[in-house]
C-alpha positions, 0 to 999 in steps of 0.5 A, a space after each residue: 565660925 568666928 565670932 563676928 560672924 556669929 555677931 552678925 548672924 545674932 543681930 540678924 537673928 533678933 531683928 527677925 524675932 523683932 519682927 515676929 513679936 511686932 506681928 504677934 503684939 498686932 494680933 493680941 491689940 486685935 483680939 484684946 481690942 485694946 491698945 492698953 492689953 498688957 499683953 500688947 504691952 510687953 510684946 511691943 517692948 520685947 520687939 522694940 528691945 529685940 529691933 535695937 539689940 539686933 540693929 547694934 549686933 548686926 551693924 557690930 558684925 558688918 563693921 568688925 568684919 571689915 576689919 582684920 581678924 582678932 586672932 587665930 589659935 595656934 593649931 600645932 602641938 607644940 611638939 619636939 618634932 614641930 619644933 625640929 621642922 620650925 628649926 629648919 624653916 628658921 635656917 632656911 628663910 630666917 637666919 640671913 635676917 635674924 642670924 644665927 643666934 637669933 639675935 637680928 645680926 645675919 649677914 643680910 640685916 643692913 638690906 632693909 629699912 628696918 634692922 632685924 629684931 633680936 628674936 631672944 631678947 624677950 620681945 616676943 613674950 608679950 606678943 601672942 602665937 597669933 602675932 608673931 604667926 600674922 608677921 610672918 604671913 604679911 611682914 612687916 612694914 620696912 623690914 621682914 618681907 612677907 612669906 605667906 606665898 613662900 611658907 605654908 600654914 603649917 610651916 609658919 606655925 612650925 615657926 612660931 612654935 619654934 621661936 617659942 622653944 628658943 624663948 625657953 617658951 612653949 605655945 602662948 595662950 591666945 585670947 579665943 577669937 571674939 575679944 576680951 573676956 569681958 566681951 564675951 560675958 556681955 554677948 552671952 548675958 545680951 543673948 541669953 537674957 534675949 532667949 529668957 524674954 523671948 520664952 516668956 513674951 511669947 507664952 503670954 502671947 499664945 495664952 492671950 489668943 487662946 484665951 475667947 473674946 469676952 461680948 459686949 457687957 
């Protein structure tokens, strides 16, 4: 699962809270008989905070997962026979583009719009195991053609592996899918200060309805 889906399912997730508590705080109004019970009080401002966090999670994760997917972790060792096989896909596909040299000057380089890129010219170290492996699923627009129907998944990774190895490189390490640190520190703080409040409103409610209604003075 990825993190947009988890976003979506945590939006989900909170606007059914929002909907207990908003249930819960109807039945301590009716109990206290009073619109002022603290009780009510907070479980209404709980379900109110619950309906908009979830609204703001749910509309995110429809947004976001329309759109591409963030990144994908390289899930191939970068190991010398992994490295060895990206070698041989290299000859096979890639040379006639990107040479043998891996310097873009194959015998093929003037049949697209786009010149082949030099593959050792330090372009790729600030790009992530994850761009490099989209590009040679979906091409390039003007230049390299796609080869997801051509290589298989563990061929392109094969690749990657191998375009690190001439970059005197190994696996770069990818950003885990979800976004920047700083993203994901704030989905964890919205989510675990939602569980602490959901645990406190909600003892408050149980103790308020156990508690016996007071008569008539």
């Amino acid at each position: 699962m990825n993190a947009l889906s988890l976003q979506l399912i945590v939006g989900l997730v909170l606007l059914a809270i929002a909907a207990v508590l908003g249930l819960l705080a109807y039945r301590a109004r009716r109990v206290a008989r009073t619109a002022n019970s603290t009780t009510f009080g907070r479980a209404r401002a709980f379900a109110a905070l619950a309906f908009i966090s979830g609204v703001v999670f749910a509309i995110g994760g429809v947004i976001n997962a329309g759109g591409p997917s963030i990144t994908y972790l390289n899930p191939t060792p970068d190991t010398v026979a992994s490295v060895d096989r990206g070698a041989l896909t290299y000859d096979a596909t890639c040379a006639r583009c990107h040479g043998a040299e891996y310097r873009g000057d194959g015998p093929d380089a003037g049949t697209t719009q786009v010149t082949p890129a030099s593959l050792v010219s330090g372009h790729l170290d600030s790009h992530a195991d994850s761009d490099v492996y989209t590009w040679i699923r979906d091409g390039l627009p003007g230049g390299m053609p796609a080869f997801g129907a051509t290589l298989s998944e563990a061929q392109r990774w094969d690749l990657v592996n191998f375009l690190r190895g001439i970059n005197g490189q190994g696996p770069s390490p990818d950003v885990v899918p979800g976004g920047s640190p700083a993203g994901l520190a704030g989905f964890g703080l919205v989510g675990g200060t939602a569980v602490l409040f959901v645990g406190w409103y909600s003892a408050g409610i149980r103790r308020s309805l156990g508690r016996p209604r007071r008569g008539p003075r």
